[in-house]
C-alpha positions in Angstrom: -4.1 17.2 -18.7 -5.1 18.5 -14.9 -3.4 17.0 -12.0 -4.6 16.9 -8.3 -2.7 16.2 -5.5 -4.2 15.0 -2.7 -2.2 12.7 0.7 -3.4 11.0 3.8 -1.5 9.9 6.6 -1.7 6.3 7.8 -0.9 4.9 11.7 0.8 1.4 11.2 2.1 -1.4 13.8 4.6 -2.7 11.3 5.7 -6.3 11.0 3.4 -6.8 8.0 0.4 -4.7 8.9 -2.0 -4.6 6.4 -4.8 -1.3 6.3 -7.9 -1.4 4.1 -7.5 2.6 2.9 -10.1 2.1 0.3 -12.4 4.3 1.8 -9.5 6.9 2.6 -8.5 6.7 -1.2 -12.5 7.1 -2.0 -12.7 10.3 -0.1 -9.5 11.7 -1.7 -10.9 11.3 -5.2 -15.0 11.7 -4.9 -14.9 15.0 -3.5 -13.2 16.1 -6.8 -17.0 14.7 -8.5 -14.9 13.9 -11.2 -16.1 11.2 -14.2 -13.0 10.2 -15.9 -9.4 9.8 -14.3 -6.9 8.0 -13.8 -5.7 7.7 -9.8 -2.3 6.9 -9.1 -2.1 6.1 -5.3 1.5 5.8 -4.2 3.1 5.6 -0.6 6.5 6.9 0.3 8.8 5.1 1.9 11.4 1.8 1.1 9.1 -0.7 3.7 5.7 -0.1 2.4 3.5 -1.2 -0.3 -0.1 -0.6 -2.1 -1.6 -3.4 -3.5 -5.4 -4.6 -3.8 -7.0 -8.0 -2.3 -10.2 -9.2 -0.5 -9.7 -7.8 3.1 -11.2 -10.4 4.4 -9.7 -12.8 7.7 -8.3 -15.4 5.7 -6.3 -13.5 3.3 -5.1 -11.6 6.2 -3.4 -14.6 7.5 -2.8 -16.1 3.6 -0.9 -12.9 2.8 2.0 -12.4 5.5 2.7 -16.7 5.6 3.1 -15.8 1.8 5.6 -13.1 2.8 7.5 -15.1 4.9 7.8 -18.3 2.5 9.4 -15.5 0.0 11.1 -13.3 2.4 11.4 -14.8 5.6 12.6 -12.5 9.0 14.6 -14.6 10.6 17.5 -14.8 7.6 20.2 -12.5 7.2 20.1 -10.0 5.1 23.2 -7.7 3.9 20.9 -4.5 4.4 21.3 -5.8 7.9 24.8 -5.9 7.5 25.1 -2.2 6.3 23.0 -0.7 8.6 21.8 -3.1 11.8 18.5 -2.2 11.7 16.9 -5.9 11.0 14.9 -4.8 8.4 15.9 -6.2 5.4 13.1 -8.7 5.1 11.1 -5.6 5.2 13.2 -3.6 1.9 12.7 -6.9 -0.1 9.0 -7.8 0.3 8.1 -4.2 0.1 10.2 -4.0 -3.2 8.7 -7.5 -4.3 4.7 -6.0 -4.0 5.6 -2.4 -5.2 4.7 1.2 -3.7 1.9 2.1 -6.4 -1.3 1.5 -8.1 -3.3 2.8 -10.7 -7.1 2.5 -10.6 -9.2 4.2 -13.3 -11.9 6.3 -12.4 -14.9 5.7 -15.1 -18.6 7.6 -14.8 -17.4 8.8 -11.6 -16.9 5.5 -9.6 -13.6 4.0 -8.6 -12.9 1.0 -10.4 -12.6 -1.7 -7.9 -14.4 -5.1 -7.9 -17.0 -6.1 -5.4 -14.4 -7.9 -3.3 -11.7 -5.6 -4.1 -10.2 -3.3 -1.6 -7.1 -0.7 -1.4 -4.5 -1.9 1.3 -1.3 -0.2 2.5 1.3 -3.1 3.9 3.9 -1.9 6.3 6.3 -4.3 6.9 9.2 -2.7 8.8 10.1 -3.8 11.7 8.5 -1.2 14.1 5.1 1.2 14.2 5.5 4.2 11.9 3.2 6.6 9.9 3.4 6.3 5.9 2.1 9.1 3.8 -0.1 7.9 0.8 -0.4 10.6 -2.3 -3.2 10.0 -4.3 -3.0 12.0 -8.0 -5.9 12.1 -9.9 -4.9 13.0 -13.7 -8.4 13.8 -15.8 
């Protein structure tokens, strides 16, 4: 089976940012005009996640207050311990949501739902730039 590779790079403010990329994720796979795949979206790094949800003001809020009942910010953490950075809240909720998705790609459209939308979450403790590979395998 074929394989393209395709990344974007992604601006964050940390501390549980959350970034609609559906559109960025769109543009990495329509301009393939492809009409069956399967898109694996993935983002590098130990304090980041890909996931799906309405991006819409109240889940925006509903999300992170989520985050923080599971892994709170102001607990200690033995990452902290090892390497005093403060960001172990960040390690477990980003290892709690997970760093992929897969989203099948059928008659040429993205397989989304109407209130569905592709979100990178970067929860460390400070601004960064994540890279997001998207591989399209038709």
């Amino acid at each position: 089976m074929p394989v393209i590779n395709e990344k974007f790079q992604i601006h964050t403010n940390g501390f549980t940012d959350i970034i609609d990329i559906t559109k960025n994720v769109q543009n990495s796979v329509y301009m393939h005009s492809l009409k069956d795949a399967s898109v694996l979206c993935y983002v590098s790094g130990s304090t980041a996640s890909l996931t799906t949800i309405e991006f819409e003001p109240g889940l925006l809020v509903d999300l992170p207050e989520a985050l923080e009942r599971v892994a709170p910010q102001n607990i200690e953490y033995h990452h902290d311990d090892t390497w005093h950075d403060g960001n172990g809240y960040a390690h477990v909720r980003a290892a709690i949501m997970g760093n992929s998705l897969n989203i099948p790609l059928i008659d040429g459209a993205l397989q989304l739902g109407t209130w569905q939308q592709v979100v990178l979450i970067d929860f460390d403790n400070k601004a960064r730039t994540r890279t997001v590979y998207i591989q399209i395998i038709y």
